[in-house]
LORO-587047 format. One record per residue (C-alpha): x, y, z; chain; residue number from 0. Coordinates in steps of 0.05 Angstrom, whole numbers. Example, Ala and Ser with C-alpha at 12.3 -4.5 7.8 and 13.67 -1.06 7.14 Angstrom:
        u        v        w   mol   seq
      246      -90      156     A     0
      273      -21      143     A     1
REM end
This chain:
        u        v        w   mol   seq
     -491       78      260     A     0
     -462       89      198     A     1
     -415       45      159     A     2
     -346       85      145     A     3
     -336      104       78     A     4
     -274      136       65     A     5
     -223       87       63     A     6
     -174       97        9     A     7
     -117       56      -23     A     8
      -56       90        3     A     9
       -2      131      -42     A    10
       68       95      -40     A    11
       88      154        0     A    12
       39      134       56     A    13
       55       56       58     A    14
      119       70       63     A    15
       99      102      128     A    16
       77       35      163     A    17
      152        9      153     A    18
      191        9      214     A    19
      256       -7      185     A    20
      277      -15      257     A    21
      235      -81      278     A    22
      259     -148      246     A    23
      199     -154      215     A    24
      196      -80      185     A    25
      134      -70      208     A    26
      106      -12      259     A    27
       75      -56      311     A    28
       16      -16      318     A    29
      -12      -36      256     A    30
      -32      -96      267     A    31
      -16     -166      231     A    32
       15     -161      161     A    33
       33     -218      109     A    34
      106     -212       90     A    35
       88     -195       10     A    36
       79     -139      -38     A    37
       20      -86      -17     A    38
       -9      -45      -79     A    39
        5       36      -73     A    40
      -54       74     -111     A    41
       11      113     -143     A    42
       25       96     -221     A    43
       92       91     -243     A    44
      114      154     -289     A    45
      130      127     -362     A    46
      119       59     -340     A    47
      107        6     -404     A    48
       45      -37     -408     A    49
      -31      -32     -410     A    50
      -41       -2     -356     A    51
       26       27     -335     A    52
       42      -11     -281     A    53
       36       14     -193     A    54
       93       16     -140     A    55
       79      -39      -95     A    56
      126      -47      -20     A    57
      148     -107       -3     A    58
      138     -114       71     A    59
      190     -168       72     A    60
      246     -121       49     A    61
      223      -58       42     A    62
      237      -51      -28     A    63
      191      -14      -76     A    64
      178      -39     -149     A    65
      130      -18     -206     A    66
       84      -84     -207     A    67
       40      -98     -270     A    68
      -37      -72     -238     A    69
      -55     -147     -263     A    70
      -18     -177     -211     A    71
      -49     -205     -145     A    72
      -19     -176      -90     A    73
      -46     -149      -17     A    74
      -72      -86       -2     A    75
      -82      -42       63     A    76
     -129       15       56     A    77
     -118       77       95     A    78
     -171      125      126     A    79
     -179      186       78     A    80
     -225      230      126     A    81
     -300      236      146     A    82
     -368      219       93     A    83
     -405      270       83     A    84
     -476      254       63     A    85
REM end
C-alpha cells in the first residue's frame, strides 16, 4: 500500500473547527488526544511585523487565536487535504 501523502497544515479557519467550545476541555472528542497549548495555522498574519510575519496559532486551552512569531515552537495537527495522485 501506499503511504498517504496529502496531509496539510490546516488554515486557522479549519483548526478552529476541532474546538468544541462546549466540552471543558474545548476539544471535539473525536479527535483524539490533544496537549492543552498553541497549534500552528498555515495562515500568515496580514501586515504582521517581523521576519517572517508572524502565523495565527489556537490555543486549545482557551480558544484564543494570536499571531505567533513562525520561530516559535509550538504543536501542530495536520489535516487531510485529499487523495495523491501519482
Amino acid at each position: 500500500g501506499q503511504a498517504p501523502c496529502d496531509w496539510r497544515l490546516p488554515n486557522v479557519a479549519e483548526i478552529q473547527t476541532i474546538l468544541d467550545c462546549e466540552a471543558a476541555l474545548l476539544l471535539d472528542p473525536l479527535i483524539g488526544p490533544t496537549a492543552s497549548a498553541f497549534y500552528w495555522s498555515a495562515t500568515t498574519v496580514d501586515g504582521g511585523s517581523g521576519s517572517p510575519a508572524p502565523a495565527w496559532a489556537l490555543s486549545f486551552t482557551n480558544g484564543g487565536v494570536g499571531g505567533v512569531s513562525k520561530t516559535s515552537d509550538l504543536f501542530v495537527r495536520a489535516v487531510r487535504a485529499g487523495s495523491c495522485v501519482n
